[in-house]
C-alpha angles and dihedrals in degrees: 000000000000120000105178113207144178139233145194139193120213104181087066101036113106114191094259102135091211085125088052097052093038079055087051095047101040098048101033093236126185116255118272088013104106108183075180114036134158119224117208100204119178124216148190125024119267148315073021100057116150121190107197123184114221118193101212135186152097097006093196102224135211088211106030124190097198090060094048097060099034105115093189092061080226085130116068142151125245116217087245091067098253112134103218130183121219098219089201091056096044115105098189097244095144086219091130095048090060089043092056117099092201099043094234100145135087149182121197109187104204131021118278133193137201099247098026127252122355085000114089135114127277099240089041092061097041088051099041107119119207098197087070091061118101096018158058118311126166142151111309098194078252079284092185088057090050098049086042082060100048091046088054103041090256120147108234103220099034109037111065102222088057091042121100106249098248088049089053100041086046101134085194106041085228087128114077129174134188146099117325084196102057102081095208090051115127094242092044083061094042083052100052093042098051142046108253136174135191125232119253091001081159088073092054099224090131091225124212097225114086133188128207118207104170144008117263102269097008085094107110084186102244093107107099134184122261092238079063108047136047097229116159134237145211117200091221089130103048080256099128121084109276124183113285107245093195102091114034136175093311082057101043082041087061090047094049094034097039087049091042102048090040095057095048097058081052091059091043083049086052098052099043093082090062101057096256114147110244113168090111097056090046092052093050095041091056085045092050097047081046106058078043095076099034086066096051084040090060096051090054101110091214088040094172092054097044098072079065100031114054089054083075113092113047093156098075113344106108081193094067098051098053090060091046093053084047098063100066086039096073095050096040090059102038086060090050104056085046093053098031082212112156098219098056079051089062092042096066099034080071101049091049087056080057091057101039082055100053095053090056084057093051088062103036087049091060104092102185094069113072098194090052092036094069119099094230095069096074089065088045099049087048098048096045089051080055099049094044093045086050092048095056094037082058095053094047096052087054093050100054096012121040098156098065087061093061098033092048100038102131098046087048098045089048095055088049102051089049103045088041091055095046093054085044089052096047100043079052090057092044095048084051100048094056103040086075096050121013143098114281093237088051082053095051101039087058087041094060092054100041099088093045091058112039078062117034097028097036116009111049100034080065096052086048087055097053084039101059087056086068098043111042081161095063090029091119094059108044089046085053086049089049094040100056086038091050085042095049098040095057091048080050093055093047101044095056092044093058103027113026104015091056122097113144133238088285114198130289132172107219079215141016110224133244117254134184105330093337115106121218126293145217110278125248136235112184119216106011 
């Protein structure tokens, strides 16, 4: 077996960018879109201040995230270890760059050029490929030049034809590429005669990008890991987490209408068996779920492949399953609310769990987002899309029946309270969870809404459902006040998880190298 890898010495890169623009050049990139870039992150606190320059891209991973979610299959893994992308399978969904702990993919939605409109250069508008418009793109390895070499008994690493471009154009020779596999390779020497580290090994994807900081025995010890030593940082180099720019409000819409819509056919399954009439809250859930993904259907970048498409990858896309479990949704509750028959209520109630379910997966499944990452956001999704289906059951039901409030207050008051305090209990364990490793901005997105929600999401649609025990009389209004604070605070929820909690892995260095006469340093993690 072949697994073809990358390293790079730190302790010889310079800063220079020419990987970078032999990368450009060589791949007719868009402008401002490096599938190979070079960060410049400064460490450390005066007089002790350490700059450090850090080649970054495409890992390759042996367990790639990006893979994992893609519902197109347009992602895949060769054998050789290269992670490559099929442009004519890609919807444009963005799911793998979110996914992605290294932030090495794109997606540039229309063609740009260097110097605008009906300026651009001649070779620009010659290279451009339109099969990279509209959706991912990253690093290949240079995986044609590879597979010319091969053809051609070449040797990719050493000789130049079979070598990726940055690795090439390299003034240093800090970048080195070969098979790990092949014991006598040049990077499997560099890898036994030297100390390395991978980037982000705390997320377990086994990346194919090393970095060498020292030489084996030249380690005085005084060089920790970032996750030991308080070191401080500076973000002169992009290296701190920044907002991922990938999903925007039509995403976060499908998370907040699908929970929304999906709850609130669980509640409709629920009352159904007691004879409330639920037609209404069935019509509006499938209409809820619906304009859902809609919304996600109008940020796919390939947006008429993508119906077809996204059905693709059942085996590990969370994506696709969601639309999978969305296709018998529709019909199932269109029936029920024809026949008005309970079990087909039921029926449907279940399959909306399913999908409620899956978009917590979604989320859970996308590694490069620490704050969606975290196990204890899939309770938290579900019980939100409970809380928020309850909620607008119970509006409606304030709205067209009133009666069945009253008449039913202490059924109603009781699921509140549960599903309330589930929710409560869940956004407490997430909080938690991420206090002790996440990005500051993720920390103090999810503190400005804490108080707001421990008393208007949690706390006083509680104290309305005791309340309503005690008032049958007033019982209409206070429901309606629960309802719309049970509904709000879950689109509150949602909407600062995807828009405002989400900054992405960022970038960190476990060690920062020796150079000159320097030794080694402490590594640094920018923005935590």
């Amino acid at each position: 077996m072949t697994r073809w890898a990358m390293v790079a010495d730190l302790r010889s890169c310079v800063g220079c960018q020419t990987c970078t623009a032999a990368c450009k050049h060589t791949n007719a990139t868009s402008p401002s879109v490096q599938w190979r870039r070079v960060l410049d992150i400064e460490s450390g606190e005066f007089p002790d201040v350490r700059r450090t320059f850090v080649p970054v891209g495409c890992m390759h991973c042996e367990d790639p995230p990006c893979m994992h979610v893609c519902p197109s299959t347009a992602t895949d893994r060769r054998p050789d270890g290269i992670v490559t992308i099929d442009y004519d399978l890609c919807i444009g969904c963005a799911y793998c760059a979110v996914a992605c702990p290294y932030q090495a993919r794109y997606k540039v939605d229309k063609p740009v050029f260097s110097y605008g409109a009906g300026g651009q250069m001649k070779n620009e508008a010659q290279r451009e490929d339109p099969a990279r418009i509209g959706v991912a793109q990253k690093c290949t390895f240079c995986s044609e030049r590879v597979d010319y070499g091969l053809e051609n008994g070449l040797t990719p690493g050493i000789d130049p034809e079979a070598t990726p471009a940055c690795v090439n154009s390299c003034i240093a020779e800090a970048l080195h590429f070969g098979d790990l596999e092949e014991a006598s390779s040049n990077v499997s020497t560099l890898l036994r005669e030297n100390e390395t580290f991978r980037m982000h090994q705390e997320v377990g994807t086994n990346s194919g990008f090393h970095y060498i900081w020292a030489a084996n025995g030249q380690d005085d010890g005084s060089a920790q890991a970032y996750a030991d030593t308080a070191c401080g940082s500076n973000d002169i180099g992009g290296a701190a987490p920044w907002l991922q720019q990938h999903w925007d409000w039509r995403a976060a819409g499908n998370f907040i209408c699908g929970g929304t819509g999906s709850g609130l056919l669980i509640a409709a399954a629920l009352a159904s068996l007691m004879a409330i009439p639920v037609q209404l809250p069935i019509l509006a859930g499938l209409g809820f779920v619906g304009l859902g993904l809609f919304l996600v259907w109008l940020e796919t970048g390939r947006p008429l492949r993508a119906p077809l498409n996204v059905m693709k990858n059942i085996n590990t896309s969370w994506m696709t399953r969601e639309s999978l479990v969305a296709i018998p949704l529709f019909p199932l509750g269109l029936l029920a609310i024809y026949s008005g028959a309970t079990g087909l209520s039921l029926a449907t109630g279940v399959i909306a769990l399913g999908f409620v379910y899956c978009q917590a997966r979604i989320i859970k499944a996308a590694r490069g987002i620490p704050a969606w990452r975290a196990d204890e956001i899939v309770p938290l999704i579900v019980s939100s899309g409970l809380v928020e289906g309850f909620g607008l059951f119970t509006i409606l039901l304030v709205i067209f029946t009133p009666v069945a409030v009253a008449s039913n207050a202490a059924t109603w008051g009781g699921v509140v309270i549960v599903v309330t305090t589930i929710r409560a209990w869940a956004w407490s364990r997430y909080r938690q969870n991420l206090e002790r490793d996440a990005p500051t901005g993720t920390k103090q997105a999810l503190a400005g809404i804490s108080k707001t929600l421990a008393l208007a999401g949690h706390g006083l649609p509680v104290i309305f459902a005791i309340a309503v025990l005690f008032d049958p009389a007033g019982a209409s209004w206070i429901a309606l006040a629960a309802g719309l604070l049970m509904l709000g605070s879950g689109w509150l929820i949602k909407s600062v998880i995807i828009l405002r909690a989400a900054y992405n892995q960022g970038f960190a260095i476990e060690r920062t190298p020796m150079r000159g006469n320097g030794g080694a340093g402490p590594g640094a993690r920018p923005g935590y």
